[in-house]
mmCIF file of the C-alpha atoms, coordinates in Angstrom:
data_MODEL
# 
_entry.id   MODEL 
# 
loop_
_atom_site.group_PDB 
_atom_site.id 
_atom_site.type_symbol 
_atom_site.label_atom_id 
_atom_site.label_alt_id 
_atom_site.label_comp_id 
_atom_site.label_asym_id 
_atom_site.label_entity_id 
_atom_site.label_seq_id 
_atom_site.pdbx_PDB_ins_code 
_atom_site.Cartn_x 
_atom_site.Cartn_y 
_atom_site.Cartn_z 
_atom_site.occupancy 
_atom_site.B_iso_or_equiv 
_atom_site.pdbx_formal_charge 
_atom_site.auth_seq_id 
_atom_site.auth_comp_id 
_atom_site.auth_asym_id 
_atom_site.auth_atom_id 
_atom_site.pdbx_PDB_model_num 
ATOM 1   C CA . UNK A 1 1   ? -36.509 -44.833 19.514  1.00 0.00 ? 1   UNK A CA 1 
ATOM 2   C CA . UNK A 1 2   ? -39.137 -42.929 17.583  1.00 0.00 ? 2   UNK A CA 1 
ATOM 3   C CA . UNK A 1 3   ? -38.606 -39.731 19.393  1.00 0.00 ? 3   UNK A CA 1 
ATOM 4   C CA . UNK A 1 4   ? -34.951 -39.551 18.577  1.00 0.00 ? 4   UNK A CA 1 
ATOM 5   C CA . UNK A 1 5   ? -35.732 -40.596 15.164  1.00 0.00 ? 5   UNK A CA 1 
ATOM 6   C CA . UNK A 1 6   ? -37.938 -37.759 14.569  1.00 0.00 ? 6   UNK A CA 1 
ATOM 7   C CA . UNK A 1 7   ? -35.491 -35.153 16.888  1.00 0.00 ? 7   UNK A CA 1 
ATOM 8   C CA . UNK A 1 8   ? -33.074 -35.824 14.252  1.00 0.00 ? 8   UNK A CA 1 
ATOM 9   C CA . UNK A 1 9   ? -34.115 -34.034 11.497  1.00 0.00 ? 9   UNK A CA 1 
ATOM 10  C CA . UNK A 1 10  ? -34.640 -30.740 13.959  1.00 0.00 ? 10  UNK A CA 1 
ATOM 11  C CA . UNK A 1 11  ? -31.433 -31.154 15.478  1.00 0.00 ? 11  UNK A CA 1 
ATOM 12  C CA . UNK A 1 12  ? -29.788 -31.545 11.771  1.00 0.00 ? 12  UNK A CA 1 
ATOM 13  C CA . UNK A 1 13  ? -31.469 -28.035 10.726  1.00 0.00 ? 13  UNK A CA 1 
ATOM 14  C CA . UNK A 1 14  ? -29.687 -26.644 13.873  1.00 0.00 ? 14  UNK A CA 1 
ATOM 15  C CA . UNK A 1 15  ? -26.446 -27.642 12.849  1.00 0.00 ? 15  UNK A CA 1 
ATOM 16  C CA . UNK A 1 16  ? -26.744 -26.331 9.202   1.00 0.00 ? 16  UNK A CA 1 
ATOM 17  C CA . UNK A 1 17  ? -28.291 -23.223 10.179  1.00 0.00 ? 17  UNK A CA 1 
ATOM 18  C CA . UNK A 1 18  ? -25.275 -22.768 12.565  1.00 0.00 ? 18  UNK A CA 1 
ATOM 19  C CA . UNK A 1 19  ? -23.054 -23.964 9.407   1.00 0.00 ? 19  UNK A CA 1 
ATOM 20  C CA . UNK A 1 20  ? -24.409 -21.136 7.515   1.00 0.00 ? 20  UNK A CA 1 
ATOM 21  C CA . UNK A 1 21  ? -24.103 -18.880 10.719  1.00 0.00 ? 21  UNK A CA 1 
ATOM 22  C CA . UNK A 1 22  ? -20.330 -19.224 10.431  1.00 0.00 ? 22  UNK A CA 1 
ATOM 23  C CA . UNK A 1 23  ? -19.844 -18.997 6.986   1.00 0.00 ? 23  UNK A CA 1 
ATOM 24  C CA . UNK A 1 24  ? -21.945 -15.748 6.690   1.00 0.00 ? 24  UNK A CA 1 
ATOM 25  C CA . UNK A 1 25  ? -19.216 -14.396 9.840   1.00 0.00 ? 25  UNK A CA 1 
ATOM 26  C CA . UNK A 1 26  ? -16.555 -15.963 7.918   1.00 0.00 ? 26  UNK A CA 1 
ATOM 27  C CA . UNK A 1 27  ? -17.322 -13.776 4.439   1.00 0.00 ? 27  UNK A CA 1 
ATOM 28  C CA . UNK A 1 28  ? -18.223 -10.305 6.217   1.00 0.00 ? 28  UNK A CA 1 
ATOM 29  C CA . UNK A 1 29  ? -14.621 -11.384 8.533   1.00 0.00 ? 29  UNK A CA 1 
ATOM 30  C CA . UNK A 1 30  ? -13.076 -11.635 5.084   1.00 0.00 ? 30  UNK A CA 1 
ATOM 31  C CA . UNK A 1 31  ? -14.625 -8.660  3.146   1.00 0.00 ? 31  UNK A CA 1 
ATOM 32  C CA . UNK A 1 32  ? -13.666 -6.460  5.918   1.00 0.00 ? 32  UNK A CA 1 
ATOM 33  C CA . UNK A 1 33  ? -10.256 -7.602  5.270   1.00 0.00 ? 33  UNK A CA 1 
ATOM 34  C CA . UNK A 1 34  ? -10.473 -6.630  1.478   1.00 0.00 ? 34  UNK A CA 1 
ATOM 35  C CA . UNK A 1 35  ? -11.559 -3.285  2.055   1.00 0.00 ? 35  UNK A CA 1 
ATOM 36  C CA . UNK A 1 36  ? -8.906  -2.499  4.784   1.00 0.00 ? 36  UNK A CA 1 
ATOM 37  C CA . UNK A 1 37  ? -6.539  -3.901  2.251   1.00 0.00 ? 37  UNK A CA 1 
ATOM 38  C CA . UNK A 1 38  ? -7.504  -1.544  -0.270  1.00 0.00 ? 38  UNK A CA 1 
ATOM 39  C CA . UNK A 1 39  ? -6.940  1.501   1.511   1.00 0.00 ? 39  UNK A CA 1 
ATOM 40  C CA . UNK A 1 40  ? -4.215  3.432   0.702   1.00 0.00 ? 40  UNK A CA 1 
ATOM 41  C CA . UNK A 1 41  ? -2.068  4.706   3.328   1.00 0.00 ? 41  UNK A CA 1 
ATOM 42  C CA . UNK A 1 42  ? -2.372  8.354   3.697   1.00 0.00 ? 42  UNK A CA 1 
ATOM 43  C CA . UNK A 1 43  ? -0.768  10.113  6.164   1.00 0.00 ? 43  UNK A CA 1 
ATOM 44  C CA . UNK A 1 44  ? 2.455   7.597   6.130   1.00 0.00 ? 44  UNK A CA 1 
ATOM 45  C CA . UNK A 1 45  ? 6.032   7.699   5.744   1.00 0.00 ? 45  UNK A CA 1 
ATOM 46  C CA . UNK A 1 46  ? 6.361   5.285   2.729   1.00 0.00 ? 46  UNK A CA 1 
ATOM 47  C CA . UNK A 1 47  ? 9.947   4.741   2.935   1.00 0.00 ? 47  UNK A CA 1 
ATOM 48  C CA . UNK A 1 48  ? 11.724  3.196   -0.365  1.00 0.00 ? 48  UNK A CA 1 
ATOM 49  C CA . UNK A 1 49  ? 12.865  -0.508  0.202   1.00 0.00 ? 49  UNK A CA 1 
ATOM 50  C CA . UNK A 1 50  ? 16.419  0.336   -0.305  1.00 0.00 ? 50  UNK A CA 1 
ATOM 51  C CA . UNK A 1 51  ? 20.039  0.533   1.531   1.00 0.00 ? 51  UNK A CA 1 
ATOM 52  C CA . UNK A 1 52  ? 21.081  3.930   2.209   1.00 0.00 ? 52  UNK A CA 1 
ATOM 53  C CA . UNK A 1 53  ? 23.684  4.894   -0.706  1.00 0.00 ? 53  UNK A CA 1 
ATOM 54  C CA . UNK A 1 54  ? 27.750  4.860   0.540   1.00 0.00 ? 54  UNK A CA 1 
ATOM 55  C CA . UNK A 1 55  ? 28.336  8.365   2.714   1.00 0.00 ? 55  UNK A CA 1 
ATOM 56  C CA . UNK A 1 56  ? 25.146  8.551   4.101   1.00 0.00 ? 56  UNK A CA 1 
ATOM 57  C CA . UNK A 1 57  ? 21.653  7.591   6.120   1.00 0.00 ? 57  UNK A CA 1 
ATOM 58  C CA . UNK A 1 58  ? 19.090  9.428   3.734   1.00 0.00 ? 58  UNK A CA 1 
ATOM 59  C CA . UNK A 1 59  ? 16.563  6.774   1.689   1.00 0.00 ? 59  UNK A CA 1 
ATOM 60  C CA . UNK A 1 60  ? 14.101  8.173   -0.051  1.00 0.00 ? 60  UNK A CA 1 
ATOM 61  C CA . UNK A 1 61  ? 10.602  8.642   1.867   1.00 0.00 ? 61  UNK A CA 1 
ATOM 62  C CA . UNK A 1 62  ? 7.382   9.445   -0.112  1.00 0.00 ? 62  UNK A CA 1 
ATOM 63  C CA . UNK A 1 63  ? 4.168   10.854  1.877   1.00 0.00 ? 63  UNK A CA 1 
ATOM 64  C CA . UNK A 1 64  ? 0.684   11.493  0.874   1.00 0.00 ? 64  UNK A CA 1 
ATOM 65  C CA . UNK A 1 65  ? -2.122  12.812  2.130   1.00 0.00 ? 65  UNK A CA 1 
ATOM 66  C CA . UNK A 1 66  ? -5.780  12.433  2.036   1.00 0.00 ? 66  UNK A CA 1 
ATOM 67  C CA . UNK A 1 67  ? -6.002  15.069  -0.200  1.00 0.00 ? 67  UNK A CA 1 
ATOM 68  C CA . UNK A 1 68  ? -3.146  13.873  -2.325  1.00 0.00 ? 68  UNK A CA 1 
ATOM 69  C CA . UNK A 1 69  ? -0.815  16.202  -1.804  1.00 0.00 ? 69  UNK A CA 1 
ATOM 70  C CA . UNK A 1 70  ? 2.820   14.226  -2.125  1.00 0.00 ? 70  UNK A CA 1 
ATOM 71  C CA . UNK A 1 71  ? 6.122   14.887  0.042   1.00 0.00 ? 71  UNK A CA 1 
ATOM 72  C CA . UNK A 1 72  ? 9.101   13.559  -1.893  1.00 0.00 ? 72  UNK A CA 1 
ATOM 73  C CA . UNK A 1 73  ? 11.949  13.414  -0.205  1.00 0.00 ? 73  UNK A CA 1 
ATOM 74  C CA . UNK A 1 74  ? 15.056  11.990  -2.576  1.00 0.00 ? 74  UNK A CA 1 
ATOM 75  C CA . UNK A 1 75  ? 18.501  11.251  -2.053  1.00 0.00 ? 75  UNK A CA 1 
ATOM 76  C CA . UNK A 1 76  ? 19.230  14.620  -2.306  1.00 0.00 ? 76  UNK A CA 1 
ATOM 77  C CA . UNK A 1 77  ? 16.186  16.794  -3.875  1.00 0.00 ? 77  UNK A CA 1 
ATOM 78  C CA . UNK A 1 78  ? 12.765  17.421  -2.023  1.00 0.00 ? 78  UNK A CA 1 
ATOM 79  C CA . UNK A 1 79  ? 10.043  18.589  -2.951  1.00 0.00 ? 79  UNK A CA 1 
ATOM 80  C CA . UNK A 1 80  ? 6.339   17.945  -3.480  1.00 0.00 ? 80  UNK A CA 1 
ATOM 81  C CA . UNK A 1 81  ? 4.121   16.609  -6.108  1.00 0.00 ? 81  UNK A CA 1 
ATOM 82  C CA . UNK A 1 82  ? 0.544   14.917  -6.375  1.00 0.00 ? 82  UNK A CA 1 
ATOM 83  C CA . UNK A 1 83  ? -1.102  11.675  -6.299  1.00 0.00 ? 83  UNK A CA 1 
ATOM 84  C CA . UNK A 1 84  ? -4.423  11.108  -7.712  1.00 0.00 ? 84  UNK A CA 1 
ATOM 85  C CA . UNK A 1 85  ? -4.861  7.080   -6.469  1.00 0.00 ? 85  UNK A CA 1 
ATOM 86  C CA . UNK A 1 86  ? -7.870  5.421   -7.229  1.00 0.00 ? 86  UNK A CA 1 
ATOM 87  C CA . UNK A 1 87  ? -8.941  1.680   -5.982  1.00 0.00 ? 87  UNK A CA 1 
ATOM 88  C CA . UNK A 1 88  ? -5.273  0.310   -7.302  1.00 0.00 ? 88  UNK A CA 1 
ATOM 89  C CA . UNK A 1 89  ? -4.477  2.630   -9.301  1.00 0.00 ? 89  UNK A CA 1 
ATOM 90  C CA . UNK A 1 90  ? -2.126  5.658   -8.948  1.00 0.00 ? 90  UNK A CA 1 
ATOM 91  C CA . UNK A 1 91  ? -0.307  8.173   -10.327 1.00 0.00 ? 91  UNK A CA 1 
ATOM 92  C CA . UNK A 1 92  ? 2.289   10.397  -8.942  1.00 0.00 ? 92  UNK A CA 1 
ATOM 93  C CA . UNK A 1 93  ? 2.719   14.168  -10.584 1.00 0.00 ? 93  UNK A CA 1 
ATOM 94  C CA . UNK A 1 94  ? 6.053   15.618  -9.862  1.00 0.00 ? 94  UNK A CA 1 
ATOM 95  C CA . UNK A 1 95  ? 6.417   19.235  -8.741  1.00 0.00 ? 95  UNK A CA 1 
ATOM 96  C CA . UNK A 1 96  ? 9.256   21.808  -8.459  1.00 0.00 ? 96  UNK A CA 1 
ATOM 97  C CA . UNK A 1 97  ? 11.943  19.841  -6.419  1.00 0.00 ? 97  UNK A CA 1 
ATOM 98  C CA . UNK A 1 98  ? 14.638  21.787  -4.800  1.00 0.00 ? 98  UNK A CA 1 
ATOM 99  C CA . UNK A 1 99  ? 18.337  20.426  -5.279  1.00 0.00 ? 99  UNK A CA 1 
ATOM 100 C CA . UNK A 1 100 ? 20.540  20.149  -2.403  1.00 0.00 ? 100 UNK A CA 1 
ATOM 101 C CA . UNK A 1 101 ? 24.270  19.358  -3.053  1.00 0.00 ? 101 UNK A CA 1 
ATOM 102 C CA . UNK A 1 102 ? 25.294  15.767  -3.530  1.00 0.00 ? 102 UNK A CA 1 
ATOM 103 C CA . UNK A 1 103 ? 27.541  13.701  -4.993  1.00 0.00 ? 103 UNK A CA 1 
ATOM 104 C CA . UNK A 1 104 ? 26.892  12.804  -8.961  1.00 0.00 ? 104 UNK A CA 1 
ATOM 105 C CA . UNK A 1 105 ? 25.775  9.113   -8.151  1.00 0.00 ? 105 UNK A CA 1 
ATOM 106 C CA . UNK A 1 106 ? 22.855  10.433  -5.840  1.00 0.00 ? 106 UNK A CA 1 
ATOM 107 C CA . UNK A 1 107 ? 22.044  12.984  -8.175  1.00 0.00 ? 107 UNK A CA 1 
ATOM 108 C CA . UNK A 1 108 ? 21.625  9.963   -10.860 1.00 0.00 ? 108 UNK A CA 1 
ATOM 109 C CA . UNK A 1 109 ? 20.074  8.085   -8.575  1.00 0.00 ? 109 UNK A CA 1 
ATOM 110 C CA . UNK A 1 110 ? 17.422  11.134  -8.265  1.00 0.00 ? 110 UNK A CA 1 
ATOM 111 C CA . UNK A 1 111 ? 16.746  11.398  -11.513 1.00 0.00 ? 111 UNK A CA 1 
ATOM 112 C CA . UNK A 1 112 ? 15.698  7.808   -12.011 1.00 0.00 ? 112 UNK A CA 1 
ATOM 113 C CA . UNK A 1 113 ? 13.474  7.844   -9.354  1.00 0.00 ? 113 UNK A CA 1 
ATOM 114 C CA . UNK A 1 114 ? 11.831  10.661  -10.776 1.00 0.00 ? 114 UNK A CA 1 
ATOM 115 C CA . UNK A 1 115 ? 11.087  8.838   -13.827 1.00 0.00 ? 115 UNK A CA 1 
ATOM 116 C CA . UNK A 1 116 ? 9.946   5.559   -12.176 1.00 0.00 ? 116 UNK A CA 1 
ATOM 117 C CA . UNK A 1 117 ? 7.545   7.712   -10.030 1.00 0.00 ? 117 UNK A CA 1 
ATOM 118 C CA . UNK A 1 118 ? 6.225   9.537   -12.929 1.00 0.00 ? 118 UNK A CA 1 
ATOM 119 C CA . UNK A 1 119 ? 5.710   5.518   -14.821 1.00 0.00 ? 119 UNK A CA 1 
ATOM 120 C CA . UNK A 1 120 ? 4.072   3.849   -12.042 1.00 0.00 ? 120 UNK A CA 1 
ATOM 121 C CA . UNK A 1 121 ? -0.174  2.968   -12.110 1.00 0.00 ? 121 UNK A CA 1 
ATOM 122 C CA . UNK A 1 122 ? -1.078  0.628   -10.059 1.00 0.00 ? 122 UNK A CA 1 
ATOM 123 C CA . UNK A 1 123 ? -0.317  0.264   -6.396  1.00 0.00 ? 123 UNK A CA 1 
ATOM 124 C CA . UNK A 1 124 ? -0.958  -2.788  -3.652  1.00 0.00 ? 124 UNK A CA 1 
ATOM 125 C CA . UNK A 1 125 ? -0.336  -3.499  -0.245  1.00 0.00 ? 125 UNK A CA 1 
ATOM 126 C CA . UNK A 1 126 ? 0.918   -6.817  1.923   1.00 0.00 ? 126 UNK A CA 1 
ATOM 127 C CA . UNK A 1 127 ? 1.447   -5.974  5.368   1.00 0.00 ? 127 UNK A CA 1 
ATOM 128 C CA . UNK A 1 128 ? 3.431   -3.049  5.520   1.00 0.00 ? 128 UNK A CA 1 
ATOM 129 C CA . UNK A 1 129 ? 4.861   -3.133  2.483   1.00 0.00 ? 129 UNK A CA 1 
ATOM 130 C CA . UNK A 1 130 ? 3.315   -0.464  0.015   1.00 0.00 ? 130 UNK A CA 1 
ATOM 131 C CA . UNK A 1 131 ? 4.316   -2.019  -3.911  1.00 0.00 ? 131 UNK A CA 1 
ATOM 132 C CA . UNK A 1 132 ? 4.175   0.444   -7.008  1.00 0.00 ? 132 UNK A CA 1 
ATOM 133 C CA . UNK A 1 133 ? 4.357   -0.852  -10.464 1.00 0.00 ? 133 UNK A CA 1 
ATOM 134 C CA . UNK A 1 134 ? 3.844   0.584   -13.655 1.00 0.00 ? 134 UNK A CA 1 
ATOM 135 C CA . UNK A 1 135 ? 5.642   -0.445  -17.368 1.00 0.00 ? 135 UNK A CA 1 
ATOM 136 C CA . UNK A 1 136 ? 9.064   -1.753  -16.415 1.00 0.00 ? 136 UNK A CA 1 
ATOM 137 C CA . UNK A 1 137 ? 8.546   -0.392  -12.560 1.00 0.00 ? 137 UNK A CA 1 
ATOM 138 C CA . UNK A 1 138 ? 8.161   -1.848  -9.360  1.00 0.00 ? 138 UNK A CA 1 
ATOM 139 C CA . UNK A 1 139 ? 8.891   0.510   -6.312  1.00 0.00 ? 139 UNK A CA 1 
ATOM 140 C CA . UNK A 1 140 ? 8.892   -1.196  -2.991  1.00 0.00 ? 140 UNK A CA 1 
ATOM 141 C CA . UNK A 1 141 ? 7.809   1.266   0.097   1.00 0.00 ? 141 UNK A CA 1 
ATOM 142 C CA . UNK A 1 142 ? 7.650   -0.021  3.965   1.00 0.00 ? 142 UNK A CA 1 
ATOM 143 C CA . UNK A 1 143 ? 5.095   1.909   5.141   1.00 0.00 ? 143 UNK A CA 1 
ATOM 144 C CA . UNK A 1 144 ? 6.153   3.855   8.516   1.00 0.00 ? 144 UNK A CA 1 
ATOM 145 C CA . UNK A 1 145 ? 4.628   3.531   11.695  1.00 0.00 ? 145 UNK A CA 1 
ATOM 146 C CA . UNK A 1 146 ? 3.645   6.945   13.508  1.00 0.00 ? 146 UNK A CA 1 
# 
């Protein structure tokens, strides 16, 4: 009885210092999963969260690269731009964007997607969904796989 009495005091330690074991895993598991969170996704086809507009496939598809050099391609204009993104925050800087012929609605819907790029500042990620907000913005990308 006395040798189990004083084994449990070692045996307790063990356990704790296994305890801590874990939860030491558990944080670095966890603060690897922050920082691959907060990545942005160069290199991707972010394309916008929408339905294609009536008479045609086209959504619009936004890509960036590591250098920040954007891809915008519209409804009907393309063209390029450039994002300067920062831990959250981003911001997009439209270039010269070369109209193609379209009808009137997707030239509308162009032109406000223009100015909700050129609004947005912050930018997060949940799966594969790449979220833009900024003042009354919020512009929902799924993230392409290549």
């Amino acid at each position: 009885m006395v040798l189990a009495t004083a084994a449990q005091p070692a045996i307790a330690q063990g356990i704790a210092a296994q305890g801590i074991a874990a939860q030491v895993v558990a944080a670095q598991v966890i603060a690897v999963q922050v920082i691959a969170q907060a990545e942005f996704p160069y290199e991707r086809d972010l394309v916008l969260d929408a339905r294609p507009m009536r008479g045609g496939k086209r959504v619009p598809i936004l890509s960036i690269d590591s250098s920040g050099r954007a891809q915008i391609d519209l409804w009907c204009k393309r063209g390029q731009g450039q994002a300067v993104i920062a831990g959250d925050t981003i911001t997009v800087l439209v270039g010269a964007m070369r109209d193609e012929p379209c009808s009137p609605e997707r030239a509308q819907a162009d032109e406000e997607m223009l100015a909700a790029l050129s609004q947005v500042t912050n930018w997060s990620q949940r799966g594969e969904t790449v979220t833009f907000t900024g003042g009354n913005t919020t512009l929902r990308f799924r993230a392409a796989s290549n």
